[in-house]
ZAMARGU-4260 file (C-alpha; in steps of 0.2 Angstrom, whole numbers, plus 5000, padded with zeros to 4 digits):
<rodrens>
0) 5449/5440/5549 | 5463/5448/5535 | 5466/5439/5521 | 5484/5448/5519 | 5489/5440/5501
5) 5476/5435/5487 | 5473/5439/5470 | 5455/5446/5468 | 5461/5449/5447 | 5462/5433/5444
10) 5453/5428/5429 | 5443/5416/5437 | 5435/5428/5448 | 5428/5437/5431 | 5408/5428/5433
15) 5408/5433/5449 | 5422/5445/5458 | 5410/5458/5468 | 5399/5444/5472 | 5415/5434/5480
20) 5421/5449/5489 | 5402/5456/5497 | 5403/5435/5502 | 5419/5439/5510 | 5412/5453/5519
25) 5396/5444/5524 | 5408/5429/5532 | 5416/5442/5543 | 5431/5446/5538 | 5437/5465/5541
30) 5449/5467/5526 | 5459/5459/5511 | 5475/5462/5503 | 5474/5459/5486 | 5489/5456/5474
35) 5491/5468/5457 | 5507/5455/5450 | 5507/5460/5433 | 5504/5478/5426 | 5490/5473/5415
40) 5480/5469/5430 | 5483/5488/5436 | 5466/5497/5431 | 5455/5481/5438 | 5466/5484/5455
45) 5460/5503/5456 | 5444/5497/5450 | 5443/5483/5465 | 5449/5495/5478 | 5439/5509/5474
50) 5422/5500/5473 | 5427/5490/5490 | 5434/5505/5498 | 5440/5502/5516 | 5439/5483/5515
55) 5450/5478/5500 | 5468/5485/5499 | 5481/5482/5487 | 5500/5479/5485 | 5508/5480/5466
60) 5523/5475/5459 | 5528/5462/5446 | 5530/5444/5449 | 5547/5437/5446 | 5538/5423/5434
65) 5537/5436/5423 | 5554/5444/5420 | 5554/5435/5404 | 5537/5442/5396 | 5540/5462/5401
70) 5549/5472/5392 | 5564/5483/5403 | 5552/5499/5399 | 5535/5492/5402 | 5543/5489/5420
75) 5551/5505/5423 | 5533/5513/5417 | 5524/5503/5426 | 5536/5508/5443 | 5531/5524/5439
80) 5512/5520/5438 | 5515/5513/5456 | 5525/5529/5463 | 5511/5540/5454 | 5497/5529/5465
85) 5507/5528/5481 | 5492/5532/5490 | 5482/5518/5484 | 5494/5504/5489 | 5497/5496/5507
90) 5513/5487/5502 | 5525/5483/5486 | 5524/5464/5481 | 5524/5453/5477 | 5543/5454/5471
95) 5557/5441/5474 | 5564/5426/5465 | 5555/5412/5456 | 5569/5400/5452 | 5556/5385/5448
100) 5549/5399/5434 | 5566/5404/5429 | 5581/5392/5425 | 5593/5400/5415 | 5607/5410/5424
105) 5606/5425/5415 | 5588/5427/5417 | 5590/5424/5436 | 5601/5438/5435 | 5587/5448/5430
110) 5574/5443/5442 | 5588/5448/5456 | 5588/5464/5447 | 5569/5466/5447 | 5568/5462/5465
115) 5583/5476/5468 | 5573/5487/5461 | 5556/5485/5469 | 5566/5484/5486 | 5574/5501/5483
120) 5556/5506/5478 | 5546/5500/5494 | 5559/5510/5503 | 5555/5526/5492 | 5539/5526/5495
125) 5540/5518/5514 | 5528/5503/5510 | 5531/5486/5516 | 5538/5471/5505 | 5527/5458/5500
130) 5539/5443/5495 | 5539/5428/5483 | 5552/5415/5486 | 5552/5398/5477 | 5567/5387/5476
135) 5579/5403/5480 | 5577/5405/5496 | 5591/5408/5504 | 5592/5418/5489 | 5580/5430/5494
140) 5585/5432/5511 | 5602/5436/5506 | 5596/5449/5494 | 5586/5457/5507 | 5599/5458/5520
145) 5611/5465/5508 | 5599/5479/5502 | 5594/5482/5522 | 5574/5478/5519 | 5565/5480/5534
150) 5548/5477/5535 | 5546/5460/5526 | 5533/5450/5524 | 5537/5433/5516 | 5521/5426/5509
155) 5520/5405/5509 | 5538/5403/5517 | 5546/5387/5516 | 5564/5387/5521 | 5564/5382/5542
160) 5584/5382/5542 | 5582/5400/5539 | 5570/5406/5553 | 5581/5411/5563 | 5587/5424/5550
165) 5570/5430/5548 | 5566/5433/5564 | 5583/5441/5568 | 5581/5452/5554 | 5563/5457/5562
170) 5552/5451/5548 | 5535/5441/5547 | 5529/5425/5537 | 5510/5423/5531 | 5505/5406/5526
175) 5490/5397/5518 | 5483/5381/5515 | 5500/5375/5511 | 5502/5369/5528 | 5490/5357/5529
180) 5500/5346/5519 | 5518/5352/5518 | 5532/5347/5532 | 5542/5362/5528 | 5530/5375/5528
185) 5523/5366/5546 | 5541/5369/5553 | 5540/5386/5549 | 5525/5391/5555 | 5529/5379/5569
190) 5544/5389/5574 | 5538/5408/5568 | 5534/5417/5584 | 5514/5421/5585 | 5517/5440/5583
195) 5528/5436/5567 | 5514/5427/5558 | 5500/5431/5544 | 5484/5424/5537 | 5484/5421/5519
200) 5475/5410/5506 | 5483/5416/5490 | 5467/5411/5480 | 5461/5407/5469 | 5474/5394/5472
205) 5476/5383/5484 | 5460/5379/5491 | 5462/5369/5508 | 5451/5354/5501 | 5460/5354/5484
210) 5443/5355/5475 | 5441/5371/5463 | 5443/5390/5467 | 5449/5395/5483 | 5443/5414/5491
215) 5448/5426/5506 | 5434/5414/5517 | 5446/5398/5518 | 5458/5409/5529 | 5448/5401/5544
220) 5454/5384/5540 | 5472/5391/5538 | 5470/5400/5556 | 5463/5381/5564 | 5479/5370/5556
225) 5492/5383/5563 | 5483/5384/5580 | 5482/5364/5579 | 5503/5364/5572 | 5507/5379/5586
230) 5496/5371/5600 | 5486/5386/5604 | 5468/5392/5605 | 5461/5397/5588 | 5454/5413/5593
235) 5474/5416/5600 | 5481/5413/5581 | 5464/5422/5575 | 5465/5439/5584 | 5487/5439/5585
240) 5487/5435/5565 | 5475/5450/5561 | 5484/5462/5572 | 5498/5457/5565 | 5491/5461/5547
245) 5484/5479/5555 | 5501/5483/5560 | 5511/5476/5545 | 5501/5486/5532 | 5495/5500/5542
250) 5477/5496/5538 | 5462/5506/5546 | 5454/5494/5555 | 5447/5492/5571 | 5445/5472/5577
255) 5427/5467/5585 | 5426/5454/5599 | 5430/5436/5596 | 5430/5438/5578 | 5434/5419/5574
260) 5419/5412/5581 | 5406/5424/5571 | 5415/5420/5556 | 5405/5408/5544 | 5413/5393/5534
265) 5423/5395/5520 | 5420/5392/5502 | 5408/5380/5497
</rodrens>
């Protein structure tokens, strides 16, 4: 029903991206939350949002891949870019720590930095976090609890000795096609309570059949595995995971009955 973490910029939807989203919308979904994770990609967000009003929302940030690529001054402008267009956003992310990008201590250092900083920004302008964590994430959850975030979402989460942390700290998990073949994404979702979880796909990665682009329609594939790994009905998982969404971003949108079974088959 809520695709709550793609990345509708993506070059590979340049051919076709209004096409992909009116799809989207045609399938049944109700909204999408795409990803602006580099400022370069900034107007083509506005651009998205504004032409797709009321279905397609946006979070911003920078990804922690690229700490290493953007100057300190391109970030800081870009922050402001984000404060100016406030209104326009639903969350701040996706931010956090990338230690598979990243190797080198001192440039670590400056991801933690980065992520410091767009914590202290979500809470500026009261907007959720939308959070990266790969290899660090005990990291990230440290960080997070030392700078007192909130309203978390942590997107593809993969660190089950730490789900206890997360739900104590009240935040949520949204996973994709990850766990249709990972063990330790299964756990998580496995041990996440229902109202703590998210639908994503993260497309155009990740594609639950492994072949090609992925898009917001695969979410329905997601929704089946975590009712099959949680042992629940897939319009339960369906309707809890797009309340959830609703209620994490604070998005204007009004569910239909049984909205799992009128939505159509994913990408082709």
């Amino acid at each position: 029903m809520i695709d709550c973490h793609t990345h509708l910029e993506s070059p590979e939807y340049n051919p076709d991206r209004d096409a992909v989203i009116e799809s989207c919308r045609s399938a049944g979904l109700k909204a999408i939350v795409t990803c602006c994770a580099n400022p370069k990609d900034w107007e083509l967000t506005k651009e998205i949002v504004a032409k797709h009003r009321g279905f397609v929302f946006a979070s911003a940030s920078v990804h922690p891949q690229y700490v290493k690529e953007l100057p300190e001054a391109d970030i800081n402008n870009f922050m402001d870019v984000i404060r100016k267009n406030s209104g326009s956003i639903v969350a701040v992310g996706e931010t956090g720590l990338d230690f598979n990008y990243i190797k080198e201590p001192d440039w670590r250092e400056k991801q933690a930095e980065l992520f410091r900083k767009f914590i202290a920004l979500s809470n500026e302008l009261d907007r959720p976090l939308v959070i990266h964590a790969r290899d660090a994430y005990e990291e990230v959850v440290e960080i997070l609890e030392q700078e007192g975030a909130k309203r978390v979402m942590l997107h593809m989460f993969g660190a089950n000795q730490l789900v206890k942390r997360v739900i104590d700290n009240g935040w949520s998990v949204s996973m994709n096609a990850i766990v249709m073949k990972s063990k330790k994404h299964t756990k998580v979702t496995r041990d996440m309570p229902l109202n703590r979880l998210m639908l994503e796909t993260d497309a155009p990665w990740l594609r639950p059949d492994g072949k090609g682009r992925n898009d917001p329609r695969s979410i329905r594939q997601v929704a089946e595995r975590i009712a099959e790994i949680k042992k629940l009905k897939s319009d339960e998982v369906w309707d809890a995971c797009a309340k959830n969404a609703i209620n994490f971003f604070k998005l204007p949108i009004r569910l239909s009955t049984h909205p799992f079974r009128t939505l159509q088959t994913g990408p082709p």
